[in-house]
C-alpha positions in Angstrom: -31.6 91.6 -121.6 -31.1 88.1 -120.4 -29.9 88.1 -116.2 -27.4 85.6 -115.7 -28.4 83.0 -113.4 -26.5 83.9 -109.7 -25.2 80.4 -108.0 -26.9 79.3 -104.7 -25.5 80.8 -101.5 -23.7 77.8 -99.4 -25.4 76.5 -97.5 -24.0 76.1 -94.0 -22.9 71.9 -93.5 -24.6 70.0 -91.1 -21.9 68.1 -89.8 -21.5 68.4 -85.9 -17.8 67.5 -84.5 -17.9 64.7 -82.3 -17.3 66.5 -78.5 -14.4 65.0 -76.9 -14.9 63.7 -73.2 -13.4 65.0 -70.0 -9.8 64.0 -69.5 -9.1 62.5 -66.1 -5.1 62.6 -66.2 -5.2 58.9 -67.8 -1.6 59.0 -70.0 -3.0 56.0 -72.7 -5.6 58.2 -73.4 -3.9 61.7 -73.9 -2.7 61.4 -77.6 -6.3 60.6 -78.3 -8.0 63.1 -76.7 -5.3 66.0 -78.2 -6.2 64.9 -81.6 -10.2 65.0 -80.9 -9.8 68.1 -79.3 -7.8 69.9 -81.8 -10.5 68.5 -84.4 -13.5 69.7 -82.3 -11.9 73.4 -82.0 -11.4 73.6 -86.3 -14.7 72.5 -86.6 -16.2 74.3 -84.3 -14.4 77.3 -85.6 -13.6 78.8 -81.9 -12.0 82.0 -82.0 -8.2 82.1 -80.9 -8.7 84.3 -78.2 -11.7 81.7 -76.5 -9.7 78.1 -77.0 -7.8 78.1 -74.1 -11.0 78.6 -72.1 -12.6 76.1 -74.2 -9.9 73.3 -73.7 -10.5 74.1 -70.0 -14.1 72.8 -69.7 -12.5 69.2 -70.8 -10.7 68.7 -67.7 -10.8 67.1 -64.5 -10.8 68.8 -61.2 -7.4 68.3 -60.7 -6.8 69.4 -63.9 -8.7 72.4 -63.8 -6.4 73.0 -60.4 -3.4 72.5 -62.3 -4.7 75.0 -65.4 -5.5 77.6 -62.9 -2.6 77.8 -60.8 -0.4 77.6 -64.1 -2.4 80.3 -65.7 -1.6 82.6 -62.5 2.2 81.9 -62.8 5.1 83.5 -64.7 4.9 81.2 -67.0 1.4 81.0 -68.2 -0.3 79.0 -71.9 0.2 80.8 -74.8 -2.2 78.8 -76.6 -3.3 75.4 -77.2 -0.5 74.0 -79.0 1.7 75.1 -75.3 -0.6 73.5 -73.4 -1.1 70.6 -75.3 2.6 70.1 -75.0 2.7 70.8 -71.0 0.2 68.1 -70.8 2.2 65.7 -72.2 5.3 66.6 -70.4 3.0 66.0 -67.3 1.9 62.9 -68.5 5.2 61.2 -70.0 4.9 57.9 -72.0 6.2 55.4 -70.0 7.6 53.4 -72.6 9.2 56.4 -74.3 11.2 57.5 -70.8 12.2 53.8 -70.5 13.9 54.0 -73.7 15.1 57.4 -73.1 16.9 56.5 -69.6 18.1 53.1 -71.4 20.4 56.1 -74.2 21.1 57.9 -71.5 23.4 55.6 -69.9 24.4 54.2 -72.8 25.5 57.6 -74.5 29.5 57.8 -75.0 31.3 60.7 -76.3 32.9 58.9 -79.8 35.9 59.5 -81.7 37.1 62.9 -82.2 33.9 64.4 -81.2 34.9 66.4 -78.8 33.6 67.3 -75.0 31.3 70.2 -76.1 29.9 68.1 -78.9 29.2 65.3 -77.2 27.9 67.4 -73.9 24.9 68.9 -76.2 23.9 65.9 -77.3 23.4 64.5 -73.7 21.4 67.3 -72.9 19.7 66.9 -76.3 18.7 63.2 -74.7 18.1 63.9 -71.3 16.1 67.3 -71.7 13.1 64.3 -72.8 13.3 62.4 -69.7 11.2 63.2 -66.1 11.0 62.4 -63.6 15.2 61.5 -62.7 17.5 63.3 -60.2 20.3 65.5 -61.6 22.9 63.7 -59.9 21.7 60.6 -61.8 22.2 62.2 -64.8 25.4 64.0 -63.9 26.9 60.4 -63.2 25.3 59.0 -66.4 27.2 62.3 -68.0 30.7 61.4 -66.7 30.9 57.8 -67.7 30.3 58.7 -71.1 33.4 61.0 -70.9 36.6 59.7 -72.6 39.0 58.4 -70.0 41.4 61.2 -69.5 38.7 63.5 -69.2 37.0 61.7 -66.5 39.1 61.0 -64.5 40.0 64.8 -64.2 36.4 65.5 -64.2 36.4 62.7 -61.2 38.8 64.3 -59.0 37.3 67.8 -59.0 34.0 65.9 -57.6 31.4 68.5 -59.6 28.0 68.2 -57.6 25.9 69.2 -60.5 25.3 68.1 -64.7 26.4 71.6 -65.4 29.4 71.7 -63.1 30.7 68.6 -64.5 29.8 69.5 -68.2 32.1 72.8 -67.3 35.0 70.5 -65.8 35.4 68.4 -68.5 35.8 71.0 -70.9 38.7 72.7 -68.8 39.9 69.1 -68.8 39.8 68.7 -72.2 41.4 71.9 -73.3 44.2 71.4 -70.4 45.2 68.0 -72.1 45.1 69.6 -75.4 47.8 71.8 -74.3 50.0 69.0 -72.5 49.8 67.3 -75.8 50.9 70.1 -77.5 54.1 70.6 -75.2 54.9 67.0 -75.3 54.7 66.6 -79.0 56.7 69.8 -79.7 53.2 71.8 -81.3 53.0 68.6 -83.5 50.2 65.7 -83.3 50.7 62.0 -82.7 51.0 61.3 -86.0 53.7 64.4 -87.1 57.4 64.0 -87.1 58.0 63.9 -83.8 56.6 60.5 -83.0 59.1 58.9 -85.3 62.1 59.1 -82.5 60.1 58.8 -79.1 63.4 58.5 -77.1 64.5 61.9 -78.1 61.2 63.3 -76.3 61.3 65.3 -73.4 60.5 63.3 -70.7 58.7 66.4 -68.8 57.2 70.1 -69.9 60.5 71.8 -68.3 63.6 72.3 -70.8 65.8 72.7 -67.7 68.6 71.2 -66.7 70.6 68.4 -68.3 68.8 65.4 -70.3 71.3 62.3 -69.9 69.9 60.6 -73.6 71.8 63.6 -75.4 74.9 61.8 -75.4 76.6 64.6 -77.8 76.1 67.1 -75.4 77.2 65.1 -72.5 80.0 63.9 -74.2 81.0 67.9 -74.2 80.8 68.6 -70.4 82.5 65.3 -69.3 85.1 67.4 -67.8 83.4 69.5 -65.1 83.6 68.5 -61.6 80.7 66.7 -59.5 80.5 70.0 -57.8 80.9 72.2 -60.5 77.9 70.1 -62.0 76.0 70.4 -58.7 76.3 74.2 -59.1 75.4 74.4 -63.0 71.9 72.6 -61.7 71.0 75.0 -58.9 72.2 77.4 -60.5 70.3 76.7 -63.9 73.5 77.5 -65.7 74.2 76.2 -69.5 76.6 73.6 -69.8 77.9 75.0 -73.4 79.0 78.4 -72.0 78.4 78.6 -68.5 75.8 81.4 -68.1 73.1 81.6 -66.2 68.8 81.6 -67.2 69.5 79.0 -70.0 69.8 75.9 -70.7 72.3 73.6 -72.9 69.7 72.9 -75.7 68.4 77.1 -75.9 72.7 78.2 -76.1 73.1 80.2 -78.8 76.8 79.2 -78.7 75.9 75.2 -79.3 75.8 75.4 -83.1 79.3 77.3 -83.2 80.6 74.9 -81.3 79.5 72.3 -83.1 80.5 73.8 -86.7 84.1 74.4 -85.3 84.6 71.0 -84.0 83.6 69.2 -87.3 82.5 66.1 -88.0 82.7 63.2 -85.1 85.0 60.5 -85.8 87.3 58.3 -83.6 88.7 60.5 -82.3 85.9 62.2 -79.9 85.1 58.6 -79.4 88.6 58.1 -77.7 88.8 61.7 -75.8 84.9 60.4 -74.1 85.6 57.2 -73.3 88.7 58.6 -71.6 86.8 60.5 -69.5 84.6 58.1 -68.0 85.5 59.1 -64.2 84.3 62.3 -65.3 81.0 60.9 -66.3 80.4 59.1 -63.4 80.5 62.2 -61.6 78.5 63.7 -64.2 75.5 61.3 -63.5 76.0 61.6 -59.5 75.4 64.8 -59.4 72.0 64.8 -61.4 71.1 62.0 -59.1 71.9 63.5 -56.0 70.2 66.9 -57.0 66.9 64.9 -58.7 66.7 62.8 -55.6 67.3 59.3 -56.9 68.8 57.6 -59.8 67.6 58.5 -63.1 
C-alpha cells in the first residue's frame, strides 16, 4: 500500500523585527515609535500578560518614573493600547492643540440647537485640548451662548465650565417659559403674533389694560375713587367682585350678548363720558406710579 507523502513541517521564518529605540519624551517622534513598537510586540509574539513590561524597557528615566508611579496609582495601564494613548495625551501635538484652541473659541451654539446640544459638543472639543485653565474654557463656553442666555448666564457669575454649562440651561428653560406666557402657549409664528398690540404687556392678568377700549368703554362711569378701590382691591370691573379680573369674568360674555351689536349709539353714550375717562386713566396712573 502506497503512503501518501506528509507535507514539510513549517519551518519557523527568519525574519527578526527591527527593535525600536528608547523614547526620550521627544513628541515628533512618538507616532513613530508607537507604530514600531506595536510591530515589534506582533512579531515578536509577546504574551499579553509580559507587554506592558516589555514597552517599559523602551523608555527613558523619566519615563520609567512616570510608568512606575502610574502603575502604583488608582488608575493604573490596562494594556498597551491605554498606555499608548496616555503617552500621547502627555505628549500633545502642538499643531493639533493649536487648532483645537483656535474651534474652541470659535464654537457658537447655532440655530435651534439648543443649550444642552450645543454644551456636549464644547466638551466634545475641549475634552482634546491640555494644557488650558478651566476658566479659559468656561469664558470660551459663554460667548458661544446665544445672547439671552448669556447674559443670564453672565449675571449669575458661574466660577466653573460646569457651573456655567448648568446656568445656561436654567436660562434657557426659564425663557422658554416667558415665551410661552407672552405668546399665550403659542410660538412666534402662531396666531398670536398677528395682532401684537392686543398682547399683554406683562405676565400678570391683573388689573385693568387701557388698549381694551370695549371694556373701558363699559366702566367709564365709576368714580376716580371707586377705580382706586377696584385696583387695590383686585376687584373686576364687569361685576365688582373680588380675586378676578375684567378679562377672567364669567359675566363679560352675558353682558356682551345682552347689549348686542355696537353701533352709534355706544359711540355717543362713551364719548359722553369723557370726564369719566379721564378719571378712569388717573387713577391707574396714580396707583402704577406714573403715566402709562
Amino acid at each position: 500500500m502506497d503512503q501518501q507523502p506528509t507535507s514539510p513541517p513549517p519551518q519557523r521564518s527568519n525574519f527578526k523585527a527591527k527593535e525600536p529605540p528608547v523614547f526620550h519624551e521627544d513628541r515628533k517622534f512618538l507616532e513613530g515609535w508607537v507604530a514600531d513598537m506595536r510591530e515589534y510586540i506582533q512579531l515578536s509574539d509577546i504574551q499579553v500578560s509580559k507587554q506592558l513590561g516589555f514597552v517599559r524597557q523602551y523608555f527613558s528615566r523619566f519615563l520609567k518614573q512616570w510608568y512606575d508611579k502610574t502603575q502604583r496609582s488608582a488608575s493604573p495601564f490596562i494594556n498597551v493600547e491605554d498606555l499608548f494613548t496616555r503617552l500621547s495625551e502627555r505628549f500633545p501635538d502642538p499643531n493639533k492643540q493649536t487648532d483645537l484652541r483656535g474651534e474652541v473659541r470659535n464654537v457658537r451654539c447655532q440655530g435651534n440647537e439648543g443649550v444642552h446640544k450645543y454644551s456636549v459638543r464644547f466638551n466634545d472639543i475641549a475634552e482634546g485640548i491640555v494644557d488650558v485653565s478651566e476658566i479659559d474654557l468656561m469664558y470660551d463656553y459663554i460667548r458661544g451662548l446665544p445672547d439671552e442666555v448669556r447674559k443670564k448666564v453672565r449675571r449669575k457669575k458661574p466660577d466653573s465650565l460646569d457651573a456655567a454649562m448648568k446656568n445656561a440651561e436654567e436660562a434657557e428653560q426659564l425663557l422658554s417659559r416667558g415665551r410661552k406666557k407672552d405668546y399665550g402657549g403659542q410660538g412666534r409664528d402662531g396666531q398670536s403674533d398677528s395682532h401684537p398690540l392686543l398682547r399683554p404687556q406683562s405676565q400678570s392678568n391683573d388689573g385693568p389694560v387701557l388698549m381694551d377700549l370695549n371694556r373701558i368703554s363699559r366702566i367709564y362711569s365709576l368714580s376716580q375713587d371707586e377705580i382706586k378701590r377696584h385696583i387695590q382691591e383686585n376687584r373686576c370691573f364687569n361685576c365688582h367682585a373680588v380675586r378676578h379680573s375684567a378679562r377672567q369674568c364669567r359675566n363679560r360674555k352675558q353682558q356682551q350678548q345682552q347689549q348686542g351689536p355696537r353701533g352709534h349709539g355706544g359711540q355717543k353714550n362713551f364719548y359722553g363720558g369723557q370726564g369719566r375717562m379721564h378719571n378712569l386713566q388717573s387713577g391707574v396712573q396714580q396707583h402704577y406710579g406714573g403715566s402709562m
